[in-house]
PAGUBA-837285 format. One record per residue: residue in three letters; x, y, z of N, C-alpha, C in turn; residue number from 1. Coordinates in steps of 0.001 Angstrom, whole numbers. Layout:
BEGIN
+--------+---------+---------+---------+---------+---------+---------+---------+---------+---------+-----+
! residu !     npx !     npy !     npz !    capx !    capy !    capz !     cpx !     cpy !     cpz ! num !
+--------+---------+---------+---------+---------+---------+---------+---------+---------+---------+-----+
!    ALA !       X !       Y !       Z !       X !       Y !       Z !       X !       Y !       Z ! NUM !
...
+--------+---------+---------+---------+---------+---------+---------+---------+---------+---------+-----+
END
This chain:
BEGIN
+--------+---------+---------+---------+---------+---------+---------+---------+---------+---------+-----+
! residu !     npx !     npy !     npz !    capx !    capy !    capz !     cpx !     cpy !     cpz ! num !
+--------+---------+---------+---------+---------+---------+---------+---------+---------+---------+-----+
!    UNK !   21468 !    4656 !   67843 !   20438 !    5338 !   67086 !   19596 !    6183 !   68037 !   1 !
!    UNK !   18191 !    6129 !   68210 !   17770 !    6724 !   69389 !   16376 !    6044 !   69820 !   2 !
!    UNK !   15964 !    5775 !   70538 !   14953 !    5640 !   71828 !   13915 !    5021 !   70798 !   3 !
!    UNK !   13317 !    5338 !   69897 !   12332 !    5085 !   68979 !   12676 !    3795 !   67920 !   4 !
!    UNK !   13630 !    4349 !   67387 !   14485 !    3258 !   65948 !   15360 !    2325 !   66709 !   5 !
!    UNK !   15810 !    2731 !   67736 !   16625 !    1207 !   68466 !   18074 !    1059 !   67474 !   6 !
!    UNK !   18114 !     109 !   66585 !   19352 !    -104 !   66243 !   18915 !      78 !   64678 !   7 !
!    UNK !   17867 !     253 !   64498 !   17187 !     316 !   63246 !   16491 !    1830 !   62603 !   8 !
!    UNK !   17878 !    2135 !   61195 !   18351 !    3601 !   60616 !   16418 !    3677 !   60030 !   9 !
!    UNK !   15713 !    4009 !   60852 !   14160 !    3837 !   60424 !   13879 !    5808 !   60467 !  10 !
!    UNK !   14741 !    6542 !   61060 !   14041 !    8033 !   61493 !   13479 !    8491 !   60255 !  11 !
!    UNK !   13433 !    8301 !   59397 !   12664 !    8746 !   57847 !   11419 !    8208 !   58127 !  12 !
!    UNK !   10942 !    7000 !   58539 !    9732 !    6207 !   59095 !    9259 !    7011 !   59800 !  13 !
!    UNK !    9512 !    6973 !   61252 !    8995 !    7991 !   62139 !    8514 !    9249 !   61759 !  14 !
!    UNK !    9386 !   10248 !   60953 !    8967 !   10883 !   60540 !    8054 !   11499 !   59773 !  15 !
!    UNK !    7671 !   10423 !   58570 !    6850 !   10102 !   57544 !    5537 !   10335 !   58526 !  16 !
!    UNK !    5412 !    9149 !   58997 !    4318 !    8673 !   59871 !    3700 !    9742 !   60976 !  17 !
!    UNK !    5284 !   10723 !   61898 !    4319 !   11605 !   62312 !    4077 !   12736 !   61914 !  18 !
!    UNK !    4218 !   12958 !   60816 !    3336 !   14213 !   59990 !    2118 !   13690 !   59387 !  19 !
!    UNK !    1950 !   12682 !   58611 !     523 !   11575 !   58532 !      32 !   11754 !   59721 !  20 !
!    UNK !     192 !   11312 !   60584 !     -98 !   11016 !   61979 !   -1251 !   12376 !   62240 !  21 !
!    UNK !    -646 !   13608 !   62085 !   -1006 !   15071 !   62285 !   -2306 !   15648 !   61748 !  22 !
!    UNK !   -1842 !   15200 !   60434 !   -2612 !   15502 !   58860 !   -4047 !   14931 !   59302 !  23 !
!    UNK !   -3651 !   13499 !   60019 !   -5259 !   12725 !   59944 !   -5993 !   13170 !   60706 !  24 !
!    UNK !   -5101 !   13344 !   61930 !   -5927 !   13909 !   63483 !   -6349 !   15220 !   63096 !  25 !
!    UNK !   -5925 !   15937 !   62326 !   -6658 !   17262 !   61542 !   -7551 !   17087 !   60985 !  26 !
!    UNK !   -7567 !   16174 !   60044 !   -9019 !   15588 !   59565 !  -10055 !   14972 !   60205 !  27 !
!    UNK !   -9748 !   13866 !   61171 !  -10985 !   13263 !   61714 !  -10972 !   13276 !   62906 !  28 !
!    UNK !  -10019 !   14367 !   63450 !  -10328 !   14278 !   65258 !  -10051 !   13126 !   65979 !  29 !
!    UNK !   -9270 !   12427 !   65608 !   -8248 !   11463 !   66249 !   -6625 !   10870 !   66099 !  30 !
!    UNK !   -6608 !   10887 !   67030 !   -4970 !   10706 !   66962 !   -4915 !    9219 !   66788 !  31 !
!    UNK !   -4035 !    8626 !   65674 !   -3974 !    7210 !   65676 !   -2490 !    6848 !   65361 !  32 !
!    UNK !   -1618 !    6043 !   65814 !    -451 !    6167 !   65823 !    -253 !    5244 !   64669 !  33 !
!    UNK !      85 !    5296 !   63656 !     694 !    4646 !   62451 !    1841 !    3826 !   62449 !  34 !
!    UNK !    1748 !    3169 !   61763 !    2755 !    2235 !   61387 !    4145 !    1991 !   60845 !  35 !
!    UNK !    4991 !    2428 !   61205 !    6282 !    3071 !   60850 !    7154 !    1821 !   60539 !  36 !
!    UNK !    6695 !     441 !   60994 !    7339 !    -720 !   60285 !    6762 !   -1219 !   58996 !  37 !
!    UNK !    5526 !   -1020 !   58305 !    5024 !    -867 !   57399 !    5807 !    -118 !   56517 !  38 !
!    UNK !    6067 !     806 !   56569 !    7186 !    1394 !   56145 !    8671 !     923 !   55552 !  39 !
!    UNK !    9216 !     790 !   56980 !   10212 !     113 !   56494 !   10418 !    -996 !   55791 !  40 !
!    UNK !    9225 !   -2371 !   55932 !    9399 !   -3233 !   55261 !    8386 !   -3294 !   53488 !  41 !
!    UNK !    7254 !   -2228 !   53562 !    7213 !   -2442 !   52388 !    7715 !   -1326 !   51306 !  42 !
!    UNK !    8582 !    -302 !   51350 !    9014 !     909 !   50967 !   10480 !     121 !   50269 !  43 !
!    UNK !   10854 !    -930 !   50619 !   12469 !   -1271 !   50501 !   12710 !   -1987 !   49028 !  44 !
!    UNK !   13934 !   -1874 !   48490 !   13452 !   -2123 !   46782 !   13148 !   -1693 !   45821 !  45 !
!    UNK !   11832 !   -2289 !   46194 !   10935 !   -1377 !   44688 !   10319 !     -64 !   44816 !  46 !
!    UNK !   10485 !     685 !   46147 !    9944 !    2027 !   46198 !   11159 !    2576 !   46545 !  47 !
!    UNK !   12430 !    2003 !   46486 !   13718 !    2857 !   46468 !   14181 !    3079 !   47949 !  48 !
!    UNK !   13512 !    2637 !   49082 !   13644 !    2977 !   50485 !   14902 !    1668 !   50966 !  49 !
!    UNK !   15349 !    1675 !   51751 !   16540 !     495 !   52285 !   16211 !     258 !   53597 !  50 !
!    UNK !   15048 !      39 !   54057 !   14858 !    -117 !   55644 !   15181 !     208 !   56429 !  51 !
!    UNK !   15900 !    -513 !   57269 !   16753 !     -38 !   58604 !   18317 !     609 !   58197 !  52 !
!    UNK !   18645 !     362 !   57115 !   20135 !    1091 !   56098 !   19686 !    2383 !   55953 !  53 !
!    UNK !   17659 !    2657 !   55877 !   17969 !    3942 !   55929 !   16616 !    4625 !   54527 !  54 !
!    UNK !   16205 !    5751 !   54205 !   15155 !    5770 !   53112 !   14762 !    7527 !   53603 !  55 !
!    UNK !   14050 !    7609 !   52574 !   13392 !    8701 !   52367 !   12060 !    8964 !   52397 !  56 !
!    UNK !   11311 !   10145 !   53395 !   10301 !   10712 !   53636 !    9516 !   10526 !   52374 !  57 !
!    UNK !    9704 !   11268 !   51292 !    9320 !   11527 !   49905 !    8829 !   10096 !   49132 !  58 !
!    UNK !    9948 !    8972 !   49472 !   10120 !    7725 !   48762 !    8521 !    7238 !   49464 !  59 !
!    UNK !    8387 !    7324 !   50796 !    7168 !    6768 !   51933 !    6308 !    7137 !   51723 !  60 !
!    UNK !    6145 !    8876 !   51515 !    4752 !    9497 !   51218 !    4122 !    8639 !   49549 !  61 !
!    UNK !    5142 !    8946 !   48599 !    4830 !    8031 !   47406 !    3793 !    6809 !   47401 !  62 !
!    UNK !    4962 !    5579 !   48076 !    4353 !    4485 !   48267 !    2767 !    4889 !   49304 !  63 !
!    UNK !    2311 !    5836 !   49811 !    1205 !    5953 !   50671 !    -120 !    6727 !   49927 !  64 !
!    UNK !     621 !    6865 !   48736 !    -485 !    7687 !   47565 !   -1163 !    6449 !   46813 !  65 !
!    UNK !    -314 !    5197 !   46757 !   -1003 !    3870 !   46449 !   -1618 !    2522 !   46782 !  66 !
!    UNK !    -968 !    3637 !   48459 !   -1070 !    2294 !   49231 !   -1723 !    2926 !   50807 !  67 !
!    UNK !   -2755 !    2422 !   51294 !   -3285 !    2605 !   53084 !   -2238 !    2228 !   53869 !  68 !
!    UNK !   -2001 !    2904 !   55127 !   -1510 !    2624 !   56320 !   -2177 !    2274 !   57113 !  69 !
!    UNK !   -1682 !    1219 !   57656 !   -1921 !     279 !   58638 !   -1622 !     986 !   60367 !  70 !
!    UNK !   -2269 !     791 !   61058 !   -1839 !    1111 !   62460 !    -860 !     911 !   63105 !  71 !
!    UNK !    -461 !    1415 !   64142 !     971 !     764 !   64749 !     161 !    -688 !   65547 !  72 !
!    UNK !    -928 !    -594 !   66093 !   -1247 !   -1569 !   66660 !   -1569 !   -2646 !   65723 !  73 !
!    UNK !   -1915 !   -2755 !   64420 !   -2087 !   -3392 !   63705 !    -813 !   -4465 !   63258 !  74 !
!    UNK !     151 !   -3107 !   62815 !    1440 !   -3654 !   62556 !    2490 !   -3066 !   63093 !  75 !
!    UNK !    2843 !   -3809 !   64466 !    3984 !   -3175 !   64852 !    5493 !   -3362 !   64654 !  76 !
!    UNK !    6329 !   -1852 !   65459 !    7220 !   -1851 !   65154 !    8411 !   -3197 !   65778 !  77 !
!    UNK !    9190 !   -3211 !   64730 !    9855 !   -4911 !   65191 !   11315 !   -3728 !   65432 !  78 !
!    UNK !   12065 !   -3039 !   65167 !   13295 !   -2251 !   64226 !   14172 !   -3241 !   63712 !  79 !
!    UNK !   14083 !   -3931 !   62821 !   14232 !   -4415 !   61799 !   13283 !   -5038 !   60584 !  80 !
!    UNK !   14343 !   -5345 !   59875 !   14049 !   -5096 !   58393 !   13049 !   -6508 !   58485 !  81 !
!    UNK !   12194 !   -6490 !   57887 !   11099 !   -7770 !   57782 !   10458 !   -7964 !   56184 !  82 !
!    UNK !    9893 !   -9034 !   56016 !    9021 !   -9091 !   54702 !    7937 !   -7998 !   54683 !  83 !
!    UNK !    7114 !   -7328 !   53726 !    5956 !   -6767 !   53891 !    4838 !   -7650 !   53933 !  84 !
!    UNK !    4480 !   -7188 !   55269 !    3072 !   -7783 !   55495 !    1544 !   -6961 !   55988 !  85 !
!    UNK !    1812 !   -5986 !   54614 !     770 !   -5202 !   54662 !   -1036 !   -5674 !   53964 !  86 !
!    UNK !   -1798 !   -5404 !   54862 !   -3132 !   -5956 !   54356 !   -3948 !   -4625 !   54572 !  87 !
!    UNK !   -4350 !   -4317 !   53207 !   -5197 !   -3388 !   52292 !   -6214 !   -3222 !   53537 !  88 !
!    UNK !   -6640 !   -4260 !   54261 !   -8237 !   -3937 !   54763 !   -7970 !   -3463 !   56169 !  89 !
!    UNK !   -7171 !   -3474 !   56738 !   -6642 !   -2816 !   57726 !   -6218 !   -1293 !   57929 !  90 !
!    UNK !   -6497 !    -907 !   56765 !   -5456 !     571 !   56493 !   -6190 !    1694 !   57313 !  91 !
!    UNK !   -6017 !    3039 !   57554 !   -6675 !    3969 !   58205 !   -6767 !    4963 !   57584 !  92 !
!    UNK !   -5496 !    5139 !   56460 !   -4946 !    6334 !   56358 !   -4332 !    6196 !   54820 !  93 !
!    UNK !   -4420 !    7241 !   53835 !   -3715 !    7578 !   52581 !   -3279 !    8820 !   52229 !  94 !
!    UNK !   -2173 !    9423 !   51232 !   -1838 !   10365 !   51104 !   -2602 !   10984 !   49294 !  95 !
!    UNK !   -3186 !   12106 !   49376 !   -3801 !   11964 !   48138 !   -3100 !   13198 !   47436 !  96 !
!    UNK !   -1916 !   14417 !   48322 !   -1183 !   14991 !   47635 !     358 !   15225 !   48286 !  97 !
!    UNK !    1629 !   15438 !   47990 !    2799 !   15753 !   48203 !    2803 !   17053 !   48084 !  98 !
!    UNK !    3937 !   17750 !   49068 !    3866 !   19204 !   48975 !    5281 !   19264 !   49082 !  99 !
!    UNK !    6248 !   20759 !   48983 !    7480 !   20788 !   49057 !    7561 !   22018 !   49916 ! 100 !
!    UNK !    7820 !   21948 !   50682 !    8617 !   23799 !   51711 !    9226 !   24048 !   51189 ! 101 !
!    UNK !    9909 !   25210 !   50393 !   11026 !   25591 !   49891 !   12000 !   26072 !   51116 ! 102 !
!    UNK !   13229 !   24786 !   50607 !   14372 !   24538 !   52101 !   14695 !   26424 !   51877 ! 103 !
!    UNK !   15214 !   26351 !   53345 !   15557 !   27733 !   54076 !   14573 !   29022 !   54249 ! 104 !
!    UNK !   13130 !   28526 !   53788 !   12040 !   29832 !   53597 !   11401 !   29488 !   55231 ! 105 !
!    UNK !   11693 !   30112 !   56202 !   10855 !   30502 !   57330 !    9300 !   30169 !   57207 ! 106 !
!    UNK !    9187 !   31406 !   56347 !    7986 !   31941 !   56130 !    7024 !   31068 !   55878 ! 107 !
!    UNK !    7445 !   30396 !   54753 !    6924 !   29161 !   53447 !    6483 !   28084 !   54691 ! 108 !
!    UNK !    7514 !   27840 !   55914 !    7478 !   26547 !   56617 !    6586 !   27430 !   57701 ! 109 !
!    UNK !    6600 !   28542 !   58081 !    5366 !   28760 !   59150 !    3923 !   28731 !   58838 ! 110 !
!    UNK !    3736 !   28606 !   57324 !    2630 !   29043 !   56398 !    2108 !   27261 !   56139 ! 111 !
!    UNK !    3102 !   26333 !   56027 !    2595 !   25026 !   56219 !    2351 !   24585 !   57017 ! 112 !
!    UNK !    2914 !   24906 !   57997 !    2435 !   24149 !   59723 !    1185 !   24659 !   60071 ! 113 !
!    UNK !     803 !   26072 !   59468 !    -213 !   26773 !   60087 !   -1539 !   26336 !   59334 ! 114 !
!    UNK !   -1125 !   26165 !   57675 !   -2420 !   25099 !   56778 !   -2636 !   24193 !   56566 ! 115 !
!    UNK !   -1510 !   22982 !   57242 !   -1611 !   22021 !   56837 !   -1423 !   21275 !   58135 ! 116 !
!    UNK !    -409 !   21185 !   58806 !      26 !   20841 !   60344 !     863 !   20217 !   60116 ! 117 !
!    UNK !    1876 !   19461 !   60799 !    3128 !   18817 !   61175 !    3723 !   18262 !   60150 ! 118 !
!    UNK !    4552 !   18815 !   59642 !    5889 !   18935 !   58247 !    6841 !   17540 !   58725 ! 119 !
!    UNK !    6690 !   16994 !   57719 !    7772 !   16016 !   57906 !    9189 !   16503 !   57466 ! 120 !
!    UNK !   10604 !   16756 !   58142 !   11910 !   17086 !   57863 !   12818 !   16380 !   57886 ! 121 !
!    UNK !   14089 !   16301 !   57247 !   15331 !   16035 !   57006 !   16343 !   16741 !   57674 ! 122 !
!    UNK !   17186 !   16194 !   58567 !   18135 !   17056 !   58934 !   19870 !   16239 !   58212 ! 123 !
!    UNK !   20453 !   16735 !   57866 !   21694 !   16238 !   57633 !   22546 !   16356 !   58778 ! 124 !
!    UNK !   22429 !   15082 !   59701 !   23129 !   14910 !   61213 !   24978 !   14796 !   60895 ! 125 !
!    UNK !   25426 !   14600 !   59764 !   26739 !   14364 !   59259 !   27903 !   15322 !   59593 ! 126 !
!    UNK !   26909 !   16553 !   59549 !   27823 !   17949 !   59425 !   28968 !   17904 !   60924 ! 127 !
!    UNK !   29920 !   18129 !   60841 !   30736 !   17911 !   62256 !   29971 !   19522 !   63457 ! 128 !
!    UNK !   29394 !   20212 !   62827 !   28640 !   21254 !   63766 !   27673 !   20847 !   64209 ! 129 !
!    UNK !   27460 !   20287 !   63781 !   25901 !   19312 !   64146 !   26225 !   18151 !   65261 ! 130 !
!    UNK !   26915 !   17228 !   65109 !   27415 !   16505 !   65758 !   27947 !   16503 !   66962 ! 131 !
!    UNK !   28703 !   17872 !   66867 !   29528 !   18058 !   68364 !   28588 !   19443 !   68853 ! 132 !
!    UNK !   27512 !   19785 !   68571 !   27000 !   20787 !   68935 !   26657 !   20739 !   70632 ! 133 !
!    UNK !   26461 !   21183 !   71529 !   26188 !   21222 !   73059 !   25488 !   22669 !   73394 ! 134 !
+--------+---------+---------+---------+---------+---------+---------+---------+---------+---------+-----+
END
């Protein structure tokens, strides 16, 4: 996998978390590193996410419109799949809207980074150009 997720398909986590991550430090002038096992373990199931098998940005931001994030220091990363053991009074951070880039618009994605800051993305690593690229 890589350096961050370990053996655990979490890069939707990471990702989630560092565009949150961005968003907040835009807002309150601090950088606070979020909780990306929070994620994985309470997103799995009933918010449609599969943990370390793997989940969606979109599925995370959701669950974060109802729910606070917790710190990484609060709750750290294990890379694997665990019970949720998220506590409400700990949280730092919530999402109060979803936005969409329209895929392949330049423009659209230089115009969000520039009003909003750090875009959470999807890459489809599957493609064999992708894969053997150098």
């Amino acid at each position: 996998m890589d350096e961050w997720a370990g053996n655990c398909g979490s890069s939707w986590a990471f990702s989630s978390t560092g565009a949150l991550e961005g968003a907040l430090a835009r807002k309150t002038g601090k950088l606070i590193s979020l909780s990306e096992q929070q994620l994985v373990d309470c997103t799995r199931t009933k918010h449609g996410n599969d943990g370390c098998n793997g989940g969606y940005m979109y599925t995370a931001f959701k669950y974060l419109e109802n729910n606070t994030i917790e710190s990484e220091a609060d709750y750290p990363y294990q890379a694997t799949d665990g019970p949720c053991r998220y506590n409400e009074s700990l949280g730092v951070g919530s999402i109060r809207d979803i936005g969409n880039v329209t895929e392949g618009n330049e423009t659209s994605l230089m115009e969000a980074v520039a009003l909003i800051g750090p875009i959470s993305v999807a890459i489809d690593a599957s493609a064999l150009g992708f894969m053997f690229y150098r």
